[in-house]
ChimeraX commands (.cxc) that place a marker at each C-alpha (Angstrom):
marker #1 position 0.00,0.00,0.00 radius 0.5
marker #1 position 0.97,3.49,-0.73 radius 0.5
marker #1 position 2.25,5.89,1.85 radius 0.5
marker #1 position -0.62,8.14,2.12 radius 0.5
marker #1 position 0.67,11.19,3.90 radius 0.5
marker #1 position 3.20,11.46,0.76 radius 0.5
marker #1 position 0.47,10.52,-1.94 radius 0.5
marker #1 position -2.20,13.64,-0.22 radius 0.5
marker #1 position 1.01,16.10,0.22 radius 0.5
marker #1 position 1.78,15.08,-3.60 radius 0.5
marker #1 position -1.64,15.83,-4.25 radius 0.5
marker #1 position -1.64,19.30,-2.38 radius 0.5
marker #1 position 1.12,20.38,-4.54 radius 0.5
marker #1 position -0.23,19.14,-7.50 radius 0.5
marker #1 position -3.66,21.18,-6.43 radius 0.5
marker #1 position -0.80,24.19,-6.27 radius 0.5
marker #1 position 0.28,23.73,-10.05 radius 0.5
marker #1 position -3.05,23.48,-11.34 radius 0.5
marker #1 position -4.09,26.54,-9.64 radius 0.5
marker #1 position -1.10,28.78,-10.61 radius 0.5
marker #1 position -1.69,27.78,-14.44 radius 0.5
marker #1 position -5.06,28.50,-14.25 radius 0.5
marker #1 position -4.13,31.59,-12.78 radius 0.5
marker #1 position -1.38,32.34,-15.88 radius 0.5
marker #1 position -4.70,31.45,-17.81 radius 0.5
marker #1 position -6.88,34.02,-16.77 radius 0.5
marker #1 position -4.08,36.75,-16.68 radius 0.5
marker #1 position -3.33,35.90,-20.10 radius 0.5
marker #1 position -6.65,35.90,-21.76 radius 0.5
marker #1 position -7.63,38.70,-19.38 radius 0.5
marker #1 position -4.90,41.00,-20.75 radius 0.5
marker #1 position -5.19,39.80,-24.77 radius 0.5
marker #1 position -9.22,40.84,-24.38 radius 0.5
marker #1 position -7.94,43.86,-22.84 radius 0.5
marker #1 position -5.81,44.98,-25.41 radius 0.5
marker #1 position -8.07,43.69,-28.04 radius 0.5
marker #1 position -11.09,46.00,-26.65 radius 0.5
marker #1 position -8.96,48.91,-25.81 radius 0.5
marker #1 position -7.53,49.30,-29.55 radius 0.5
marker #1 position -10.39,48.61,-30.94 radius 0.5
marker #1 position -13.14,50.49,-28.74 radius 0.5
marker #1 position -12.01,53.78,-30.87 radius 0.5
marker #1 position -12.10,52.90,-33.78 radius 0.5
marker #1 position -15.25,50.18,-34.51 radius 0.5
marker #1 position -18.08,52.37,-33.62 radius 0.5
marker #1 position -20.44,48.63,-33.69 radius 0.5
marker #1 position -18.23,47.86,-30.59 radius 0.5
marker #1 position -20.55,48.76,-28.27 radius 0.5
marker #1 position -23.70,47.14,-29.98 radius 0.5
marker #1 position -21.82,43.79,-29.76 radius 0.5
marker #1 position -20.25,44.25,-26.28 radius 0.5
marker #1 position -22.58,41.90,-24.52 radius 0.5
marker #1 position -21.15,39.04,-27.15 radius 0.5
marker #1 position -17.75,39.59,-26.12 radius 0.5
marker #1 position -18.48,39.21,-22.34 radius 0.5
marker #1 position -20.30,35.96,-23.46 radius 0.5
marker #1 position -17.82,35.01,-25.03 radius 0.5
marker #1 position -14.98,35.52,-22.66 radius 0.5
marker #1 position -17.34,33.98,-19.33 radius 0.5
marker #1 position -17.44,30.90,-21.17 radius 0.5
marker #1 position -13.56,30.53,-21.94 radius 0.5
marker #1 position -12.93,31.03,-18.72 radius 0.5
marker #1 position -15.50,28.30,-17.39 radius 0.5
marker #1 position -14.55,25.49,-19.71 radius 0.5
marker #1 position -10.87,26.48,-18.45 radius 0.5
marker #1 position -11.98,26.21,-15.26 radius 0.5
marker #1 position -13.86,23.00,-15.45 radius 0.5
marker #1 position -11.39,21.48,-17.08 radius 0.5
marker #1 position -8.75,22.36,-14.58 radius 0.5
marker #1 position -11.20,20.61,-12.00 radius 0.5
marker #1 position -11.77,17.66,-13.85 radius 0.5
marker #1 position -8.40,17.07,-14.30 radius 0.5
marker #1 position -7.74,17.35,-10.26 radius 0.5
marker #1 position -10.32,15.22,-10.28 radius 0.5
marker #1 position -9.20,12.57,-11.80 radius 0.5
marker #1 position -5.95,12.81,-10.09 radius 0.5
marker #1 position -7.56,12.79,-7.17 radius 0.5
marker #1 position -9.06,9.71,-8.03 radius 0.5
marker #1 position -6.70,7.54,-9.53 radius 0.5
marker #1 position -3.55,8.43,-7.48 radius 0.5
marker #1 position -3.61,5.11,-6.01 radius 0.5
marker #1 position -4.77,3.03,-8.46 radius 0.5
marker #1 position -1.91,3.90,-10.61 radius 0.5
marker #1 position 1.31,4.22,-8.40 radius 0.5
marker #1 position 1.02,7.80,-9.25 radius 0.5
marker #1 position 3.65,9.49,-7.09 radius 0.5
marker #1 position 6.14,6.49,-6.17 radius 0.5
marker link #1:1,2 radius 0.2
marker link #1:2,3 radius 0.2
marker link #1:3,4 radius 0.2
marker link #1:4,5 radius 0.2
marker link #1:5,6 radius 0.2
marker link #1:6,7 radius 0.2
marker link #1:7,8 radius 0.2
marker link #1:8,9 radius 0.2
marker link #1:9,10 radius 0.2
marker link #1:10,11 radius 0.2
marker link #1:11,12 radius 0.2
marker link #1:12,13 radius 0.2
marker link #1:13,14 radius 0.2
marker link #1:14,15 radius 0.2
marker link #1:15,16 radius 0.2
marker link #1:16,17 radius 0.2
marker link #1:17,18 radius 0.2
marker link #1:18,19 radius 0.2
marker link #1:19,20 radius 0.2
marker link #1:20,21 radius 0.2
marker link #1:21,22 radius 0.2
marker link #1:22,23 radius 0.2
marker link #1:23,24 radius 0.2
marker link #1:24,25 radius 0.2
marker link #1:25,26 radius 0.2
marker link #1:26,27 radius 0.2
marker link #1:27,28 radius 0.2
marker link #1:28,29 radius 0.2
marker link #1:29,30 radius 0.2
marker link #1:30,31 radius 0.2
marker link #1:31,32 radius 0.2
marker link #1:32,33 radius 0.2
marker link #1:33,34 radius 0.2
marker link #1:34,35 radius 0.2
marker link #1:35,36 radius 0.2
marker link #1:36,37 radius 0.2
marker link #1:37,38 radius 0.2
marker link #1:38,39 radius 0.2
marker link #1:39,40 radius 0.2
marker link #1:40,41 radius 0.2
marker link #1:41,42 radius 0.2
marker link #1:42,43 radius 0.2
marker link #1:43,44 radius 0.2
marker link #1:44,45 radius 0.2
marker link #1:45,46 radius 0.2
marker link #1:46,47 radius 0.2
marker link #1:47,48 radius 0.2
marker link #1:48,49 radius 0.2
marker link #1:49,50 radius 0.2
marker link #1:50,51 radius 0.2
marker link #1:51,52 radius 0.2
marker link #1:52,53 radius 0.2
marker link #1:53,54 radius 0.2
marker link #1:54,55 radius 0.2
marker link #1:55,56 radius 0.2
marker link #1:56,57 radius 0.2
marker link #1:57,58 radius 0.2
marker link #1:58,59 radius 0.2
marker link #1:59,60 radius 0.2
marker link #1:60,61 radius 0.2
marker link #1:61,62 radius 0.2
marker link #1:62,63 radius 0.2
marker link #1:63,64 radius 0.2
marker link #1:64,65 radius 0.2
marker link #1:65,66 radius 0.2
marker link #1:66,67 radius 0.2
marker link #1:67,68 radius 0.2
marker link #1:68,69 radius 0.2
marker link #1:69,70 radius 0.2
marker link #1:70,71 radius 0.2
marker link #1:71,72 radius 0.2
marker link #1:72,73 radius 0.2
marker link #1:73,74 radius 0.2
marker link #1:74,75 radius 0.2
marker link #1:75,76 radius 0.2
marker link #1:76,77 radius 0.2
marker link #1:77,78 radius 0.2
marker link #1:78,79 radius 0.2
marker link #1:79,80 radius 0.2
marker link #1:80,81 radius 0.2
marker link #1:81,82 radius 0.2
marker link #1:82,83 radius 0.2
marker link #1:83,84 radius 0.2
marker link #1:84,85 radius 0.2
marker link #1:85,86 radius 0.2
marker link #1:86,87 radius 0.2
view
């Protein structure tokens, strides 16, 4: 059997990784949209007409990121033992 201090403390760190890329994630897409919008809010005078699309658009990047981030602690979570994961 599998030490399981080492395999939850694994896990803990592994919950660490997955956060800080999601984080990276969200600062990166945060500051593309950003700059996108900004250079554009100028000059495309439909901008604002379709502004609701954009927010749409953006919410559900960042969910599916964000599910996907949880599924795959998920199944970390879950098959850690199964699979000798951290030995």
């Amino acid at each position: 059997m599998a030490d399981e201090a080492l395999y939850h403390n694994k896990l803990k760190q592994d919950a660490g990784v997955i956060l800080v890329v999601l984080g990276l994630l969200y600062f990166s897409e945060t500051y593309i949209v950003y700059n996108i919008l900004s250079t554009l809010w100028g000059e495309v005078p439909e901008l604002g007409m379709i502004w609701p699309i954009y927010i749409v658009f953006y919410l559900l990047l960042l969910g599916i990121e964000t599910i996907g981030c949880v599924r795959v602690y998920n199944s970390i979570k879950e098959h850690m033992f199964d699979f000798e994961y951290y030995d």
